[in-house]
C-alpha positions as CSV (number, residue, x, y, z in Angstrom):
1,X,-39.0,26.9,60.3
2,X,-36.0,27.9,58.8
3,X,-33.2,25.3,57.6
4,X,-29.9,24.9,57.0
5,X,-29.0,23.0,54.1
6,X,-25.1,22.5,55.0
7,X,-24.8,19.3,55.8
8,X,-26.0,18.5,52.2
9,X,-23.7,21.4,50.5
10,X,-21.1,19.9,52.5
11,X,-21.8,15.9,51.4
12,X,-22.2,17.7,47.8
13,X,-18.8,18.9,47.8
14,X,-17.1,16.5,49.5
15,X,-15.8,18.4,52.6
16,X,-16.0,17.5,56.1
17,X,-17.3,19.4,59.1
18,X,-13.5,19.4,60.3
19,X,-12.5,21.1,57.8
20,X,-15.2,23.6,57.2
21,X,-14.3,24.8,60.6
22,X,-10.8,25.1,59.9
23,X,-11.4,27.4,56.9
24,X,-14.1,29.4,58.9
25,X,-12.3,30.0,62.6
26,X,-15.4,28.3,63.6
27,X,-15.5,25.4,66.8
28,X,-16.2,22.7,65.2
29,X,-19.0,22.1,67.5
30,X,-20.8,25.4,66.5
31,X,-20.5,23.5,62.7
32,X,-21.7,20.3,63.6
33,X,-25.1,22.4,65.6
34,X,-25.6,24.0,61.9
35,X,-25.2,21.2,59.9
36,X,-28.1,18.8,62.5
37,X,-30.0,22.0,62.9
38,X,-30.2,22.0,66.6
39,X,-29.6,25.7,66.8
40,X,-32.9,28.0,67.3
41,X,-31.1,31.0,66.6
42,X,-28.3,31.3,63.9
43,X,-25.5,33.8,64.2
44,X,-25.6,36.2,61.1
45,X,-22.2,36.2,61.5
46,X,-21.5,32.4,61.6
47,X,-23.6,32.7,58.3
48,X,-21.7,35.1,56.5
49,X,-18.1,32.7,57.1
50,X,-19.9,29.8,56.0
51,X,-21.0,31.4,53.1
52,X,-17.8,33.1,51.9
53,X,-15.6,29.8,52.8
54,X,-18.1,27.5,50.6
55,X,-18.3,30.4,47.7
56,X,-21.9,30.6,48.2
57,X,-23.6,33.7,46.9
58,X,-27.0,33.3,46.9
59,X,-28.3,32.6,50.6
60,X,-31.6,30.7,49.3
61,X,-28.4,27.8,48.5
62,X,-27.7,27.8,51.9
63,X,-31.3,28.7,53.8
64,X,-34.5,27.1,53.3
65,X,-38.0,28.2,54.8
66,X,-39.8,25.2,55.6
């Protein structure tokens, strides 16, 4: 199963959900689905904002294969 580690990056860094979908263009609700990992399918896309607003280069910081 794959994971989504954002909620943690996000409680790392301080920022809220709110926020991060500000920055991104995101709905917040798509963010909050991400962060609780209710999503079976993740939009590549959705990924690659996330990524690029939170600096992230390395995916294996934001994905884990559980």
């Amino acid at each position: 199963m794959l994971y989504v580690k954002l909620a943690e990056i996000l409680e790392e860094r301080n920022i809220t959900r709110t926020a991060l979908a500000e920055i991104t263009g995101l709905r917040p609700n798509v963010i909050s689905e991400i962060c609780n990992n209710q999503r079976t399918t993740v939009n590549r896309e959705h990924l690659a904002r996330i990524a690029k607003a939170l600096e992230i280069t390395d995916i294996s910081r934001l994905l884990e294969l559980r």
